[in-house]
N, CA and C atoms as an extended XYZ file, in Angstrom:
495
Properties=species:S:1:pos:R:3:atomname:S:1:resname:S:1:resid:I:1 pbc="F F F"
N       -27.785      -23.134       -4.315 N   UNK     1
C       -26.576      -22.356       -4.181 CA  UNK     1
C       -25.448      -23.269       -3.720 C   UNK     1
N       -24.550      -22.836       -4.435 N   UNK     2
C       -23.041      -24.052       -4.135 CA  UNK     2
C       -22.601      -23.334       -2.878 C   UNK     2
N       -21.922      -24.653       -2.120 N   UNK     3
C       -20.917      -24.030       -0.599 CA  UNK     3
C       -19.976      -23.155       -0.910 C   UNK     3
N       -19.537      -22.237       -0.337 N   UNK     4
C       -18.122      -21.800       -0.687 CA  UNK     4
C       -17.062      -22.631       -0.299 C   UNK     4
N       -16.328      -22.184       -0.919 N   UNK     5
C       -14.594      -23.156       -0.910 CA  UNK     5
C       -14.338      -22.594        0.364 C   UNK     5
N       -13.480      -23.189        0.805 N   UNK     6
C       -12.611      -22.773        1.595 CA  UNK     6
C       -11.452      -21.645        1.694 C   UNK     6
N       -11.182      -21.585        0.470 N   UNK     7
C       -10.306      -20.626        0.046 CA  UNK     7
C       -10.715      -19.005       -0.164 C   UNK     7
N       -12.431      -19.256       -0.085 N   UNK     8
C       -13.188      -17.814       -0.139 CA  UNK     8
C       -13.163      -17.227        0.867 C   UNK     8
N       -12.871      -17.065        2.069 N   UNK     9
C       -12.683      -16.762        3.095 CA  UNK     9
C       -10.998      -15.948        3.382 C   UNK     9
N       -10.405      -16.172        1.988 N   UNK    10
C        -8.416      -15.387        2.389 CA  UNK    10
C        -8.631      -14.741        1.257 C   UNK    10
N        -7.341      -13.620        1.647 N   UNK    11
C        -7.410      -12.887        0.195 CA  UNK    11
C        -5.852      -12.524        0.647 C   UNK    11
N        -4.958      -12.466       -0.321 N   UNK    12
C        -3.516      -12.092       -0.104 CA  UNK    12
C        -2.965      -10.370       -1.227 C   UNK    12
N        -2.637      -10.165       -0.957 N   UNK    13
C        -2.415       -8.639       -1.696 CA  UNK    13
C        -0.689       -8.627       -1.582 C   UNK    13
N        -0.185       -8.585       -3.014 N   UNK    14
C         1.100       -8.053       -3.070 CA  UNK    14
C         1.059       -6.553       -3.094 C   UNK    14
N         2.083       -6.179       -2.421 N   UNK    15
C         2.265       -4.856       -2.320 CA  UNK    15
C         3.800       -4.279       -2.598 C   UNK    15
N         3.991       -3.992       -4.434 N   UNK    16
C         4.950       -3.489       -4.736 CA  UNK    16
C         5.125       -2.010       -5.129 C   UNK    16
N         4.566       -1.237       -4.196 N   UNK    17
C         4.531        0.292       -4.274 CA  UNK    17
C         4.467        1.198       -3.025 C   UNK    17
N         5.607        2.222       -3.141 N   UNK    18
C         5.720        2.838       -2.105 CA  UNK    18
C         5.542        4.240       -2.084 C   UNK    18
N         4.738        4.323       -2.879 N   UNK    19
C         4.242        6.254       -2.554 CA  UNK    19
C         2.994        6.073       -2.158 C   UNK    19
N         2.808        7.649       -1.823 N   UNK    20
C         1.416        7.654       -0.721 CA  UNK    20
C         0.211        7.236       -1.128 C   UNK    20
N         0.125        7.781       -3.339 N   UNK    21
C        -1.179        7.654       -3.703 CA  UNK    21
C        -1.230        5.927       -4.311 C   UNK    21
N         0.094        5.270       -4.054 N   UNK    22
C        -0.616        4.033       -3.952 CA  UNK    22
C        -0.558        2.688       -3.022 C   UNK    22
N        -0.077        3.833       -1.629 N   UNK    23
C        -0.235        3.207       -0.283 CA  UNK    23
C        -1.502        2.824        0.154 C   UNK    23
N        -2.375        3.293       -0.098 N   UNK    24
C        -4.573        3.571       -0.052 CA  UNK    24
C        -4.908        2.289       -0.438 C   UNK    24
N        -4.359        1.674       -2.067 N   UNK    25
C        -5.330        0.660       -2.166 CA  UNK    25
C        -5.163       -0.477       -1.394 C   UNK    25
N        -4.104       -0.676       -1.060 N   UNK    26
C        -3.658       -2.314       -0.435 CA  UNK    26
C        -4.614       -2.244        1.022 C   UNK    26
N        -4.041       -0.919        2.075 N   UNK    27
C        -4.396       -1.215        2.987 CA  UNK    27
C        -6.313       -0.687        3.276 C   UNK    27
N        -6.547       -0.189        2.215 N   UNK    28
C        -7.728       -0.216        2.437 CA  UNK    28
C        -8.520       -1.328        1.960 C   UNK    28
N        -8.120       -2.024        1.332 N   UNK    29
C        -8.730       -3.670        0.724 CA  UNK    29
C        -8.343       -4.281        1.549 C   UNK    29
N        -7.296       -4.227        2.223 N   UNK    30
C        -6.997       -5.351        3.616 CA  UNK    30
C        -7.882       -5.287        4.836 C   UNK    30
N        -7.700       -3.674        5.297 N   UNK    31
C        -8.545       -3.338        6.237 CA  UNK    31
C       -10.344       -3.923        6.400 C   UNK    31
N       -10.494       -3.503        4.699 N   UNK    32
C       -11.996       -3.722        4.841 CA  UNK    32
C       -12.006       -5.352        4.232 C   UNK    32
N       -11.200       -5.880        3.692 N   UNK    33
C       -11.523       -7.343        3.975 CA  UNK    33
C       -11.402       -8.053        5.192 C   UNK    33
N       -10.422       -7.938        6.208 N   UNK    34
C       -10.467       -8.405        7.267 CA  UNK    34
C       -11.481       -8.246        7.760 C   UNK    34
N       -12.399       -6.907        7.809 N   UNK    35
C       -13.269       -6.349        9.024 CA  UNK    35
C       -14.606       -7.273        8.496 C   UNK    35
N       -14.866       -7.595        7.492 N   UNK    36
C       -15.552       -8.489        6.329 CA  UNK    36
C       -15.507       -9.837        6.799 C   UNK    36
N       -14.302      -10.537        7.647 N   UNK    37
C       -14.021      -11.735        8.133 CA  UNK    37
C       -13.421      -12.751        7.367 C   UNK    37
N       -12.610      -12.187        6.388 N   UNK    38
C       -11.145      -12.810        5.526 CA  UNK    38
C        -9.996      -13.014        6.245 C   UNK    38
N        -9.244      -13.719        5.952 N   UNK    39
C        -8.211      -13.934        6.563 CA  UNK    39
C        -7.208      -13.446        5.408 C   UNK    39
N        -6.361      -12.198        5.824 N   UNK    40
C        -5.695      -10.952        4.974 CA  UNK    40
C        -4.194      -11.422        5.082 C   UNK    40
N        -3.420      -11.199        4.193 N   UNK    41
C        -1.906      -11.312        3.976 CA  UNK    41
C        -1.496      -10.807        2.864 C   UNK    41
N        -0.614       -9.689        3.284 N   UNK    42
C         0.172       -8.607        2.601 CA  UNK    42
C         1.336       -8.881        2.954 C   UNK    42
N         1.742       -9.251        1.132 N   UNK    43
C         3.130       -9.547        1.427 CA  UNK    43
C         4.019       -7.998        0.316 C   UNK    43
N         5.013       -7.295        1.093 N   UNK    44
C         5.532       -6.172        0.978 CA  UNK    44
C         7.139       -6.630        0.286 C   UNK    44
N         7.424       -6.466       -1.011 N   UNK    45
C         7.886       -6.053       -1.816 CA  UNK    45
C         8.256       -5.286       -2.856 C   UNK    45
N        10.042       -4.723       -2.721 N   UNK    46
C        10.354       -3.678       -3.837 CA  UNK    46
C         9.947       -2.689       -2.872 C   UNK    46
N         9.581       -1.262       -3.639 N   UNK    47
C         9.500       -0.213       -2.967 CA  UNK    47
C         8.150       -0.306       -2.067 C   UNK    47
N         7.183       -1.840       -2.005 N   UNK    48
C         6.004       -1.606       -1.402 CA  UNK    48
C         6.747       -2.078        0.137 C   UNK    48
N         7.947       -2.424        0.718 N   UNK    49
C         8.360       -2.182        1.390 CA  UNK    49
C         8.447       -1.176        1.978 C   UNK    49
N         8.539        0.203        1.468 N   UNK    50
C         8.771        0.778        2.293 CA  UNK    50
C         8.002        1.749        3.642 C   UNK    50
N         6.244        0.851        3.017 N   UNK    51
C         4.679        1.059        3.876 CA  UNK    51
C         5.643        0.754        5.346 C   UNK    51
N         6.375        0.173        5.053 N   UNK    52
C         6.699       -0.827        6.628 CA  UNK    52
C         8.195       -0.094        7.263 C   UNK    52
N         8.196        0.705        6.909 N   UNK    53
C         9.100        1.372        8.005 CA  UNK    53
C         8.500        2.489        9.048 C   UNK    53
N         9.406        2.556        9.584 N   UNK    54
C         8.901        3.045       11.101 CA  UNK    54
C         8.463        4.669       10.714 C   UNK    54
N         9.080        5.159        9.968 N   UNK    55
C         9.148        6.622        9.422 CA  UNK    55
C         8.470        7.139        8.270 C   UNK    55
N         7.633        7.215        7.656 N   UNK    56
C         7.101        7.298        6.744 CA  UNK    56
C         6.632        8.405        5.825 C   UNK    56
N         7.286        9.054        5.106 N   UNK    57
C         7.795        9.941        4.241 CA  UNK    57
C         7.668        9.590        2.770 C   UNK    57
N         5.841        9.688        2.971 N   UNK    58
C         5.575        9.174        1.339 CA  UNK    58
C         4.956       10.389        0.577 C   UNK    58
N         5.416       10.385       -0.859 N   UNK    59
C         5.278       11.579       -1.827 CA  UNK    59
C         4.513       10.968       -2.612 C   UNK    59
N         4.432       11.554       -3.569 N   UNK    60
C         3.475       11.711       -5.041 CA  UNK    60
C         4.078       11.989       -5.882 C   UNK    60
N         4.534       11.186       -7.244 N   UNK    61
C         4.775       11.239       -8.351 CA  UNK    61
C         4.105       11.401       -9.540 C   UNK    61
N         4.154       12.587      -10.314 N   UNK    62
C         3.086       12.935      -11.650 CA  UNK    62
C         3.526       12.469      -12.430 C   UNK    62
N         4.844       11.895      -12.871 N   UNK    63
C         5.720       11.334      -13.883 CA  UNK    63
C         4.624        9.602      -14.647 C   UNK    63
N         4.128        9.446      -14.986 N   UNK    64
C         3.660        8.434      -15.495 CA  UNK    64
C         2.244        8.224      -14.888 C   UNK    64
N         2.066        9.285      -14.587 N   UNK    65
C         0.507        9.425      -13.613 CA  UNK    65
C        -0.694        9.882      -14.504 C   UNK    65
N        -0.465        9.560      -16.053 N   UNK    66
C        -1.340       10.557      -16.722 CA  UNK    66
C        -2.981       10.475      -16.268 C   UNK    66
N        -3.601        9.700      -15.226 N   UNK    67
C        -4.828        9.777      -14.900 CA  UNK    67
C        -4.576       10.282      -13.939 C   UNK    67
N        -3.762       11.289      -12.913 N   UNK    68
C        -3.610       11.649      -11.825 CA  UNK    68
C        -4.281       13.286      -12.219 C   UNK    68
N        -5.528       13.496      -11.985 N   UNK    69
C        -6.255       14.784      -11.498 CA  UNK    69
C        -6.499       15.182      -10.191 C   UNK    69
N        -6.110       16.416      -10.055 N   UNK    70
C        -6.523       17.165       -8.521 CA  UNK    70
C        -7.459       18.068       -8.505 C   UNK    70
N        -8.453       18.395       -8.100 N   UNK    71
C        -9.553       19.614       -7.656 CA  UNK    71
C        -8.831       20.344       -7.125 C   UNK    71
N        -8.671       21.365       -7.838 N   UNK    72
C        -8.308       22.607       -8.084 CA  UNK    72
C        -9.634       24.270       -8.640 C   UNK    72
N       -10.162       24.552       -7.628 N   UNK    73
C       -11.055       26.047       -8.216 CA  UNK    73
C       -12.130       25.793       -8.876 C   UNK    73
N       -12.528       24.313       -8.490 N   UNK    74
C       -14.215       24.121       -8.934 CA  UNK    74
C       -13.875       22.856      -10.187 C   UNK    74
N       -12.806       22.819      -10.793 N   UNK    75
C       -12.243       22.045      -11.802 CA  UNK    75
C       -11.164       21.343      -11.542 C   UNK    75
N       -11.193       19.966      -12.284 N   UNK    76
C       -10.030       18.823      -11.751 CA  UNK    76
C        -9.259       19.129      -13.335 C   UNK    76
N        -7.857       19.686      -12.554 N   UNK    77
C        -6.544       19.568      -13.526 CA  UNK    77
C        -5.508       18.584      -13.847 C   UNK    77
N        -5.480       17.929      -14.677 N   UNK    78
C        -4.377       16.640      -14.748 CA  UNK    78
C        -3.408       17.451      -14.774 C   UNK    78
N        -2.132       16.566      -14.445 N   UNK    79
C        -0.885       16.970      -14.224 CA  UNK    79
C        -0.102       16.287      -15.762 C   UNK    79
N         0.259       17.367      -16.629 N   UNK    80
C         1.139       16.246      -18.272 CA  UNK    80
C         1.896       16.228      -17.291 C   UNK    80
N         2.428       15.081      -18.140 N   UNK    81
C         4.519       14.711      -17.735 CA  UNK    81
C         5.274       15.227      -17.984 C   UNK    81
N         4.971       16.035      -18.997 N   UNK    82
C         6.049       17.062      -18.870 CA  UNK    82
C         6.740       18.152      -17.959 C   UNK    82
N         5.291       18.133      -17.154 N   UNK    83
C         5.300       19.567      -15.808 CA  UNK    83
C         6.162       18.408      -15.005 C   UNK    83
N         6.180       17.311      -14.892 N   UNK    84
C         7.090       16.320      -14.129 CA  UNK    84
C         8.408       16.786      -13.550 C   UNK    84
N         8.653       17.073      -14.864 N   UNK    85
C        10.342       17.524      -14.780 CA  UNK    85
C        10.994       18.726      -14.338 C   UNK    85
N         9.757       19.774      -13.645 N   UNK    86
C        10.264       21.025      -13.359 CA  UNK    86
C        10.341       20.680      -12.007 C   UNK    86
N        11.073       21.017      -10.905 N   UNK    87
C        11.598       21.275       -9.844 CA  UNK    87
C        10.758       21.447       -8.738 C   UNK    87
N        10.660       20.820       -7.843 N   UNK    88
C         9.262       21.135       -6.821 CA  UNK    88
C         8.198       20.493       -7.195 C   UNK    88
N         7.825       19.975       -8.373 N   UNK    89
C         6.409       19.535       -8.782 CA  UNK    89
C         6.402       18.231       -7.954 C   UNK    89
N         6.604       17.767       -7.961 N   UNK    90
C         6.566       16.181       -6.922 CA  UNK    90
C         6.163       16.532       -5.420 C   UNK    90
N         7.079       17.766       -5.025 N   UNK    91
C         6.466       18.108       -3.392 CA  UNK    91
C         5.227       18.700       -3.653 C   UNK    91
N         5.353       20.059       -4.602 N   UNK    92
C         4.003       20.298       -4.490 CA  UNK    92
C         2.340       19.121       -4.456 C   UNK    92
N         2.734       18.309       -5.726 N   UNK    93
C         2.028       17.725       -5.816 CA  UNK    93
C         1.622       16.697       -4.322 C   UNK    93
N         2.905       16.268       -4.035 N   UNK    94
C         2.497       15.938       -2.646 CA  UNK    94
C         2.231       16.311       -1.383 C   UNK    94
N         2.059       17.582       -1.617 N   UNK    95
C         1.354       18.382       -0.601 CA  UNK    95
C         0.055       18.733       -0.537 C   UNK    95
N        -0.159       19.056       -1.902 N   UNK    96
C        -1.497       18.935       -2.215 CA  UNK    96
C        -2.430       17.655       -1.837 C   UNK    96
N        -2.047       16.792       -2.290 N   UNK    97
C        -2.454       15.135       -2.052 CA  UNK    97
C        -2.866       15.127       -0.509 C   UNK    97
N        -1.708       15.852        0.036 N   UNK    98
C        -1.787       15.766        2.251 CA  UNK    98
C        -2.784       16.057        1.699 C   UNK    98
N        -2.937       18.126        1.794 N   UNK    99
C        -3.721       18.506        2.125 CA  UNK    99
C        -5.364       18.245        1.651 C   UNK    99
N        -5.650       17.660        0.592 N   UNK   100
C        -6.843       17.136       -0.003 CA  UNK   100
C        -7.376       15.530        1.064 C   UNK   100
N        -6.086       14.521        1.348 N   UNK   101
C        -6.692       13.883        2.137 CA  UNK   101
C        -7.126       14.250        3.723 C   UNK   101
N        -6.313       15.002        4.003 N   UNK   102
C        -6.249       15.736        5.565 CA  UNK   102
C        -8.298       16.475        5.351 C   UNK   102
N        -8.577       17.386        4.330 N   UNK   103
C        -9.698       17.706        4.255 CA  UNK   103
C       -10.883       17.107        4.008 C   UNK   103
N       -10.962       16.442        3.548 N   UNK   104
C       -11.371       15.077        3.361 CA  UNK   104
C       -12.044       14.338        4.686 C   UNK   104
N       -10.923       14.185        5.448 N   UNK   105
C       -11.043       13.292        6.433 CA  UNK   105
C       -10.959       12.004        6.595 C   UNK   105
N       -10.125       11.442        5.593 N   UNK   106
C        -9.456       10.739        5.132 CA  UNK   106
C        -8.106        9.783        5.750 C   UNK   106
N        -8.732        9.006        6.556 N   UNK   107
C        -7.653        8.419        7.324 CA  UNK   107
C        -5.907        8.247        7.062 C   UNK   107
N        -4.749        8.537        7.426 N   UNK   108
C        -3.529        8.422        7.070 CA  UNK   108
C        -3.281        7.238        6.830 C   UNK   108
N        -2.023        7.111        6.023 N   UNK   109
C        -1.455        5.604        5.971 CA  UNK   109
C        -0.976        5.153        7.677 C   UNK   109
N        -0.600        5.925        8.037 N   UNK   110
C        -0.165        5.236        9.752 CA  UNK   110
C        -1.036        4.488       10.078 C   UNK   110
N        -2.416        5.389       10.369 N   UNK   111
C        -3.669        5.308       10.526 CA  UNK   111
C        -3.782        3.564       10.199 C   UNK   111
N        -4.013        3.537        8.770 N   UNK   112
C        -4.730        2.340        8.019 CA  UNK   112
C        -3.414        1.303        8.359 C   UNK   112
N        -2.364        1.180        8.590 N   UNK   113
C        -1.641        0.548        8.933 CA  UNK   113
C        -1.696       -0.313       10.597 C   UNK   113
N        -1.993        0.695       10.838 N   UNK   114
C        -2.225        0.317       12.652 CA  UNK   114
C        -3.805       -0.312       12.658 C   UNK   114
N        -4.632       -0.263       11.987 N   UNK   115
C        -6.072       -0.758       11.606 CA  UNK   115
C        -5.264       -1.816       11.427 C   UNK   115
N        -4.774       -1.937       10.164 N   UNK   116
C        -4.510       -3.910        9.861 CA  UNK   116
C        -3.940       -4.561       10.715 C   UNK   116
N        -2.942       -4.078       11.549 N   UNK   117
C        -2.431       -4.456       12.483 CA  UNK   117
C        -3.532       -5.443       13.967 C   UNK   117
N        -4.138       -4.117       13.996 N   UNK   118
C        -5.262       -4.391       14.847 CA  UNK   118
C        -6.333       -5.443       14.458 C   UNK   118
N        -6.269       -5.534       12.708 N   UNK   119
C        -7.369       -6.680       12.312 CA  UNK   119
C        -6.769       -7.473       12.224 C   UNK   119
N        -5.438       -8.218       12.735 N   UNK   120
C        -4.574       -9.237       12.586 CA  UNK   120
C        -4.715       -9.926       11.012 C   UNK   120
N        -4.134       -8.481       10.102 N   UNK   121
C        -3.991       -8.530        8.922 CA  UNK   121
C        -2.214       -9.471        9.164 C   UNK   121
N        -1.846      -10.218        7.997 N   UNK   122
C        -0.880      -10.857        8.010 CA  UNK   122
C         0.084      -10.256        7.608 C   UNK   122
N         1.308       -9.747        7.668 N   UNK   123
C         1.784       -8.548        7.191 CA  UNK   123
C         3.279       -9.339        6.799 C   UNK   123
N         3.608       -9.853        5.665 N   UNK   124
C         4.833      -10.160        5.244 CA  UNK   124
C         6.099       -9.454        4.642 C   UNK   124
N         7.230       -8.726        4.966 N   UNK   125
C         8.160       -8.358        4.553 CA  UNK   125
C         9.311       -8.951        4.105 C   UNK   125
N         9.306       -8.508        2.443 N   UNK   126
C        10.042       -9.852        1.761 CA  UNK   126
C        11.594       -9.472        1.683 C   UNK   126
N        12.611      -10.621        2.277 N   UNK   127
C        13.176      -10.834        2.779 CA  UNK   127
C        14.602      -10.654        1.750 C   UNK   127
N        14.226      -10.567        0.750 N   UNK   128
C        15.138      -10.780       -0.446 CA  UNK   128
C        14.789       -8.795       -0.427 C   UNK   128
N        14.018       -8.536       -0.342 N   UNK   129
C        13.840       -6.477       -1.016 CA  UNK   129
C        14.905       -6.012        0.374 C   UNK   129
N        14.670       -6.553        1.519 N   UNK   130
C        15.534       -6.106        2.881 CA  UNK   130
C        16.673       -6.200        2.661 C   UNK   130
N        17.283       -7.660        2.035 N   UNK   131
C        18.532       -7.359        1.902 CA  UNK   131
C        19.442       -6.880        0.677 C   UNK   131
N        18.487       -6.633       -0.398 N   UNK   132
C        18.778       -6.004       -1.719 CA  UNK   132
C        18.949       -4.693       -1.393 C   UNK   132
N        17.966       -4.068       -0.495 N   UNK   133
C        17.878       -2.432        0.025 CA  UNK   133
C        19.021       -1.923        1.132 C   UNK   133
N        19.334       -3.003        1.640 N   UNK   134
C        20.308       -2.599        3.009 CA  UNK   134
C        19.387       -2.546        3.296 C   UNK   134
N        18.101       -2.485        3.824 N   UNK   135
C        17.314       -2.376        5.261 CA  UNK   135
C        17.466       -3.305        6.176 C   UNK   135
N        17.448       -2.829        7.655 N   UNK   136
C        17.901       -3.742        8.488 CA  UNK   136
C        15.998       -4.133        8.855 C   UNK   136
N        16.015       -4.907        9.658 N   UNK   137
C        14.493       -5.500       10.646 CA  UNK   137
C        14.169       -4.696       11.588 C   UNK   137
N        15.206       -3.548       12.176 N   UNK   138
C        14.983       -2.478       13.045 CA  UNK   138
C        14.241       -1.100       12.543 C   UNK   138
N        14.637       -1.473       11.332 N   UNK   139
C        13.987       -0.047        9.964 CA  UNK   139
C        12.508        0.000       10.445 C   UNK   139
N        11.946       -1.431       10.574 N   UNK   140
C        10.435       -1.499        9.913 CA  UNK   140
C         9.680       -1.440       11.227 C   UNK   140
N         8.487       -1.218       11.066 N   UNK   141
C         7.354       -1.403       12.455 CA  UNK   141
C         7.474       -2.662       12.759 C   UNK   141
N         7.392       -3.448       14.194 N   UNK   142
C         7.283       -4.487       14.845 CA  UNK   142
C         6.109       -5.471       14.074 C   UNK   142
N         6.056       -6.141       14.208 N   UNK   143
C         4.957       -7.066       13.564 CA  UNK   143
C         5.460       -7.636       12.601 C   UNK   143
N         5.317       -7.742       11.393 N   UNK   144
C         5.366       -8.079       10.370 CA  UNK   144
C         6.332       -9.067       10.122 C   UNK   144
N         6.279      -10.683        9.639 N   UNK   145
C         7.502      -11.649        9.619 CA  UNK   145
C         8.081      -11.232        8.126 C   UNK   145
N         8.768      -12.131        8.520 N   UNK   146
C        10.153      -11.976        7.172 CA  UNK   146
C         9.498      -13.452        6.342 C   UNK   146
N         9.951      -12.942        5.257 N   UNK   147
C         9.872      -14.203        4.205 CA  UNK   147
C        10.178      -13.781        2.717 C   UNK   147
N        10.070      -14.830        1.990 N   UNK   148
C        10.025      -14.685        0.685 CA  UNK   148
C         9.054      -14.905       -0.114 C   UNK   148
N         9.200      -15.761       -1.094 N   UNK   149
C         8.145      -16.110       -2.361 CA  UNK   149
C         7.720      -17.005       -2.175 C   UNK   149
N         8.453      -17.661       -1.520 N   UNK   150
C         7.868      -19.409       -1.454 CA  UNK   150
C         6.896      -18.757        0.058 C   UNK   150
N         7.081      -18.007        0.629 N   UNK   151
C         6.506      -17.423        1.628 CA  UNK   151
C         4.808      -17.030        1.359 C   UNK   151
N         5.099      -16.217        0.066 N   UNK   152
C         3.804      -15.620       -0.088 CA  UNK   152
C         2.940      -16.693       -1.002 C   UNK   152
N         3.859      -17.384       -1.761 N   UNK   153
C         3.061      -18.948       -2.659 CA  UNK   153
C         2.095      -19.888       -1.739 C   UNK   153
N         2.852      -19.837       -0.870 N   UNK   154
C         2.070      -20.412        0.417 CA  UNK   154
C         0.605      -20.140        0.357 C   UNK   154
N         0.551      -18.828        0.907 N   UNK   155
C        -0.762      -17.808        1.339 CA  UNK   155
C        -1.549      -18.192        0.135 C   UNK   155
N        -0.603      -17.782       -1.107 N   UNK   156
C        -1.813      -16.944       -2.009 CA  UNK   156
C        -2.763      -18.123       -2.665 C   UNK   156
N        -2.203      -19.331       -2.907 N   UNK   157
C        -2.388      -20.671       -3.359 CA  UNK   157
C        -3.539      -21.341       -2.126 C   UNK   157
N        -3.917      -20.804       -1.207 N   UNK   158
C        -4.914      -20.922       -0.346 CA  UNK   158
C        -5.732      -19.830       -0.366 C   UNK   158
N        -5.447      -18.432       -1.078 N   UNK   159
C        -6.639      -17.698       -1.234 CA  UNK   159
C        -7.479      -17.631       -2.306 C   UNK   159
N        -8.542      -17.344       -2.055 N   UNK   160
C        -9.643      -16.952       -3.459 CA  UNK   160
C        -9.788      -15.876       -4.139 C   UNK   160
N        -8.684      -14.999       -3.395 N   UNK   161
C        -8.311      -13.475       -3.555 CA  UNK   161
C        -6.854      -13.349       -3.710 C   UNK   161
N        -6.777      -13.140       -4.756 N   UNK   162
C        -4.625      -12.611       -4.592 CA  UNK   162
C        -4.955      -11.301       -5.571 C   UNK   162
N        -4.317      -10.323       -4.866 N   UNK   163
C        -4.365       -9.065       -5.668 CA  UNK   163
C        -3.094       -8.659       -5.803 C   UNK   163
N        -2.598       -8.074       -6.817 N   UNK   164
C        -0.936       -7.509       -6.955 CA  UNK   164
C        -0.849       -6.394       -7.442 C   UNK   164
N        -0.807       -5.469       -6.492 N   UNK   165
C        -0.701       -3.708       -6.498 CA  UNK   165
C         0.564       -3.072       -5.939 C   UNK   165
């Protein structure tokens, strides 16, 4: 059996998405790679910025979701795109989403956020989306440094893992 590299041991995850149903994958691949004994770095760009504010007010979009099914009455109903466009469907849908993860038992994004935190996951907020957005550094939860690309080139060029979600 060959040694592992060195580089098998990091894994870096871009994170360019900011709604709830695809807030789950990053920090649950971070979470459980760290706890695994990786050395984790999430670097947060575009709307995946907005995991990192202090307030967090994430929805669900059916609009281009055509694999997005919910259990509904014993049977899972996809949502067409067309129902997209009627009025309320986005809250509903993201209410539903709460209430299915809430039953579940299903840890929150706060939740899984404050986990990475705690697994001294690397948490990068890119520096160019802050000032493209107007967000100030006061917006976001404490932790997390500022940087850019050459920021995350760094990381990812030392991991054996780069994921971009």
């Amino acid at each position: 059996m060959s040694e592992p590299t060195a580089n098998a041991k990091a894994m870096s995850i871009i994170v360019t998405k900011g709604t709830l149903d695809w807030a789950y994958p990053p920090f649950i691949l971070a979470t459980t790679a760290a706890a695994m004994g990786l050395d984790v770095t999430m670097f947060f760009t575009f709307y995946g910025l907005n995991l990192l504010k202090k307030k967090l007010d994430l929805g669900v979009s059916t609009l281009g979701n055509p694999g997005m099914e919910m259990p509904m009455g014993g049977m899972h109903v996809k949502m067409p795109n067309i129902v997209s466009m009627l009025p309320g469907v986005d809250a509903m849908a993201t209410s539903m989403m709460k209430n299915l993860i809430k039953k579940k038992g299903v840890a929150s994004i706060e939740e899984l956020r404050e986990m990475a935190i705690e697994a001294d996951v690397n948490m990068i907020a890119c520096q160019m989306t802050l000032d493209l957005f107007e967000y100030k550094r006061e917006d976001l939860i404490p932790g997390p440094s500022l940087g850019g690309a050459a920021s995350y080139i760094e990381v990812a060029q030392k991991a054996g893992i780069n994921l971009y979600i």
